[in-house]
N, C-alpha and C positions, 0 to 999 in steps of 0.2 A: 504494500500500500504506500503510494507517494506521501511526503507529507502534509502538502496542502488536505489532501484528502482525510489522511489519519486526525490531522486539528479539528477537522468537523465533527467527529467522533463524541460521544459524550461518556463520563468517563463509566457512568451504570453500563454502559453499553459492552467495555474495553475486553470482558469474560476471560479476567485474568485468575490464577489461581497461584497459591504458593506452594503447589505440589511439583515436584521437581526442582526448581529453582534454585541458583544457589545459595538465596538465603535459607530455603526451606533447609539445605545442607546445613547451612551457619545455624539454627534454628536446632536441629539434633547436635551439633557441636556442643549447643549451651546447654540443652539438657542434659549431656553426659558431663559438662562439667559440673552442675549444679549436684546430679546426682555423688561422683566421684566425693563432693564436698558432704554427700550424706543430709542433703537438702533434701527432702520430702516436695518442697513446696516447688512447681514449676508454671510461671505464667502464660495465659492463653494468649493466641494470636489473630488478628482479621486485619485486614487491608484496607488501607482508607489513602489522603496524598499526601501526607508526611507521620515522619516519626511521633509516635507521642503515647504517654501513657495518662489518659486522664485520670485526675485527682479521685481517688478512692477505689479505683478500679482495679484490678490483681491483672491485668491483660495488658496485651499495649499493640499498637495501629504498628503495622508495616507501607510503606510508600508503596505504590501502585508501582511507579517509577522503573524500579528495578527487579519488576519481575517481567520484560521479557526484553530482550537486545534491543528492540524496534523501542521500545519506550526509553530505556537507557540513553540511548544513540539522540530521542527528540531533546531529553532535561538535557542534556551534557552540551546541546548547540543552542537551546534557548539560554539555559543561566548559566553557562561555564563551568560548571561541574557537577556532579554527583553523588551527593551526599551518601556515603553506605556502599559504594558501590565494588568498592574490594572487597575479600573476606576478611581479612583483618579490621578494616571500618566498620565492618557490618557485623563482627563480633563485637565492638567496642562499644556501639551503639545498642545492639542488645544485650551486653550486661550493665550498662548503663539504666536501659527503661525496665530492665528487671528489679535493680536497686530501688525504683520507685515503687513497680509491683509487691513486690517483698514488704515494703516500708507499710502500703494500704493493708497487705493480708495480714499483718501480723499489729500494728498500730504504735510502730517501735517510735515513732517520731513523738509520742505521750513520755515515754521514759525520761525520766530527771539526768540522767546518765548522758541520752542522746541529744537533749536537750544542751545540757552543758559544753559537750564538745564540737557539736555542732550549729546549736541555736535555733532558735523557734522558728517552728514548720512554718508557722502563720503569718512570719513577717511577708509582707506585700512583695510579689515580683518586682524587680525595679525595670523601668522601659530599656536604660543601658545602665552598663555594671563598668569600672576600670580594675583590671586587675592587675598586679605587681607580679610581674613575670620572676620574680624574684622568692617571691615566698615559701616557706618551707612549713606552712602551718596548711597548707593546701597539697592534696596526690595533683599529679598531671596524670590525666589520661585521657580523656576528648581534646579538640583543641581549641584555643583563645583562653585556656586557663578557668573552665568550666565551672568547674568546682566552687570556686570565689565567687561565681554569683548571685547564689540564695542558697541556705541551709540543706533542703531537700537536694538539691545539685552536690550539695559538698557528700552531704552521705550518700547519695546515687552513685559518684566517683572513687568514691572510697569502696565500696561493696563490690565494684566494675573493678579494679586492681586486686583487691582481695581475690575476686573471685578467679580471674585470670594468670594471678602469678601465685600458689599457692606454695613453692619452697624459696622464691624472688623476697617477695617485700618486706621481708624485715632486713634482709641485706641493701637493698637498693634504697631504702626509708629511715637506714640507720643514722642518725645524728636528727633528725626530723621532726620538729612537734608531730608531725602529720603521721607518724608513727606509731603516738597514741592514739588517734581514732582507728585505725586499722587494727591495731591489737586490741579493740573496743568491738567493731564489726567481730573480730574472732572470737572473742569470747563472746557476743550475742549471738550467731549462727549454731555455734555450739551447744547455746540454750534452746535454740526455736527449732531441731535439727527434727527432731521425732515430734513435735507440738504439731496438731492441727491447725490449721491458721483459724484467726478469728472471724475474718472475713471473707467469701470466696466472692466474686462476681462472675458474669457470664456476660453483661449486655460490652453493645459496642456503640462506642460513638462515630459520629460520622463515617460508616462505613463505603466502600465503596460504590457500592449497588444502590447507595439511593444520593451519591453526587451527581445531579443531572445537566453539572453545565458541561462545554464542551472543551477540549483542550486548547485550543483557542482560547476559551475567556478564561479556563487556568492559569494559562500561561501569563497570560495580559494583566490580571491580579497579580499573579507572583513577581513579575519582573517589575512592577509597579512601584511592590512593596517593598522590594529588594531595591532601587532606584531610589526610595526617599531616603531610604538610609546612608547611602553611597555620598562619602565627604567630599567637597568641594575644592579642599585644598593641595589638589592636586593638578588643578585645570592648565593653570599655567605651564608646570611644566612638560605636562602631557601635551600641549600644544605647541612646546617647542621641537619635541620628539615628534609628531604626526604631524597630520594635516586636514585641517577643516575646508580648504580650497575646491567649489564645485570642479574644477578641470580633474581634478583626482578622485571623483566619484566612482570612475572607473577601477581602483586602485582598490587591494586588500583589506577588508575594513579590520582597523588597529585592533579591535576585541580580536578577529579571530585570529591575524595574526602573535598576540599573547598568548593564543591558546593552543596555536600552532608550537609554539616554540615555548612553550610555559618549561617544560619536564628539564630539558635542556640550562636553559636559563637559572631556574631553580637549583640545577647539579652545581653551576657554578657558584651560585648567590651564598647558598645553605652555608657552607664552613664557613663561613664571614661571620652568622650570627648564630652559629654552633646550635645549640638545646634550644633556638627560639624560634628556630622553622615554620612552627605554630603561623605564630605574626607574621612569618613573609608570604605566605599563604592566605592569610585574610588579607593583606594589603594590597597582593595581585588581585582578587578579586573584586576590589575597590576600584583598584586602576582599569578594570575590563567595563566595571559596568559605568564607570564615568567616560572612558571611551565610546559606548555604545551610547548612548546619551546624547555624548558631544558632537557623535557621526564624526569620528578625526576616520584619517585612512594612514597607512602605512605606507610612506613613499621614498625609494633608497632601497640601497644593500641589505640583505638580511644582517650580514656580520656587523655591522657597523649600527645598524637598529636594535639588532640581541645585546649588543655591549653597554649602549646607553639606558636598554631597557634596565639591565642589570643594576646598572651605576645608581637610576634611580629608585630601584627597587629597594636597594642597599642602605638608601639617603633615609628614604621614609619608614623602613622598619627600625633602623638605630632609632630613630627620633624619635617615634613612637615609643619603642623599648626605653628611653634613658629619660626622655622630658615625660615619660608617664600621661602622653597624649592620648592614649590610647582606649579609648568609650567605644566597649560593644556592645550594640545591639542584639538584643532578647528577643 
């Protein structure tokens, strides 16, 4: 199916399924690990258009997205990447929305214990969060520093390492505050290991079968929203690198050349800002959707375009990293 045609599509329509799949793989991965860990409890799964485990629910949404090539192939040329789309990302992201699951079955976020080290469930989302690439009272393990943005995130994070490095983290987290919530998760897991959970759910929120716009006005929401976010103070110099000139309309537009040459680029950029890859990776994805936006195009040499792309890549994630510029959006 072309893709004009697939956009008309509506996504109840899509008759995707997460049997086969390699998340459905990633998906028996987690359960043998949850099991291995002598966890009883494992969360159910349905299909909706992003990640998420609604508040109270023991289940959690899989993206439509990545269950089949043809859908993979459309997100990855409208927004520039993929969320999940590895198996390593996609275990990461499902021990992550399990740490939530877990959290609603069992109502460990009430505990005075859980409370203390990691803080009230209830405190309000915040719209954008800054985190200190620095800190060691925080696990790293999604990326922009996840953890540090609300309580339920820090212990979702922390349960998503536990779970995944079970002879690792106390070597890798030794000298760490963030040490002792992990040795906090261990000893609660321990306790909840044979328990019944308190809570089970079965329903689903917005699942996929009954989203009836079309991927077309998917898309046009999601790049929207992803667009309002996208910081401004980069135009200038993105315009000195590209070109907004109608005569180069004909010319490679700057997004997909970024995206062309991201992998490459990155290989070089990475050991400049060692453990903070994270950040150079949100910032490219800043520089693509302000390029798409600005309609710049790509005009000149690749070598000489990759090296200044790098230079600036290089500019704006120091900056970000050291001036503590750096407010992500939730």
């Amino acid at each position: 199916m072309h893709t004009p045609r697939l956009l008309e599509e509506r996504i109840c329509d899509l008759d995707l399924s997460l049997a086969g799949t390699f998340v459905d793989k990633c998906i028996r991965e987690l359960r043998e690990e949850l099991a291995r860990r002598e966890l009883a409890f494992c969360p159910y799964f349905w299909i909706s258009d992003e990640w998420f485990t609604p508040d109270g629910y023991t289940g959690l949404a899989v993206p439509f997205y990545l269950l089949h090539p043809r859908m993979i192939r459309l997100e990855r040329s409208r927004m520039g990447y993929v969320e999940g789309a590895t198996k390593e990302w996609c275990l990461r992201i499902l021990r992550h929305e399990t740490g939530h699951a877990i959290d609603h079955a069992y109502g460990l976020h009430r505990r005075r214990r859980w409370q203390q080290l990691f803080g009230l469930s209830s405190r309000k989302y915040p719209r954008y969060y800054q985190p200190n690439p620095y800190s060691r009272r925080h696990v790293q393990h999604l990326e922009y520093w996840y953890a540090q943005s609300h309580p339920d995130e820090d212990f979702a994070e922390t349960f998503a390492v536990w779970l995944a490095r079970p002879r690792a983290w106390r070597r890798l987290y030794h000298g760490w505050p963030a040490l002792h919530k992990l040795e906090y998760v261990d000893e609660l897991m321990t306790e909840i290991a044979c328990q019944r959970p308190e809570k089970r759910t079965r329903g689903k929120v917005d699942p996929a079968s009954k989203i009836f716009k079309t991927l077309r006005q998917y898309y046009a929401e999601k790049r929207h929203k992803a667009e309002k976010g996208w910081p401004r103070f980069y135009d200038r110099d993105l315009a000195r690198l590209f070109s907004a000139e109608s005569r180069y309309r004909d010319r490679e537009a700057a997004s997909a050349f970024i995206r062309r040459v991201r992998a490459e680029v990155l290989k070089v950029v990475t050991p400049w800002v060692g453990e903070h890859g994270y950040h150079l990776k949100h910032v490219l994805v800043e520089m693509i959707g302000r390029c798409r936006e600005l309609k710049l195009r790509a005009v000149g040499g690749d070598r000489k375009l990759k090296r200044d792309l790098g230079i600036l890549l290089a500019k704006y994630t120091t900056d970000a990293l050291y001036r503590r510029r750096g407010w992500i959006e939730m």
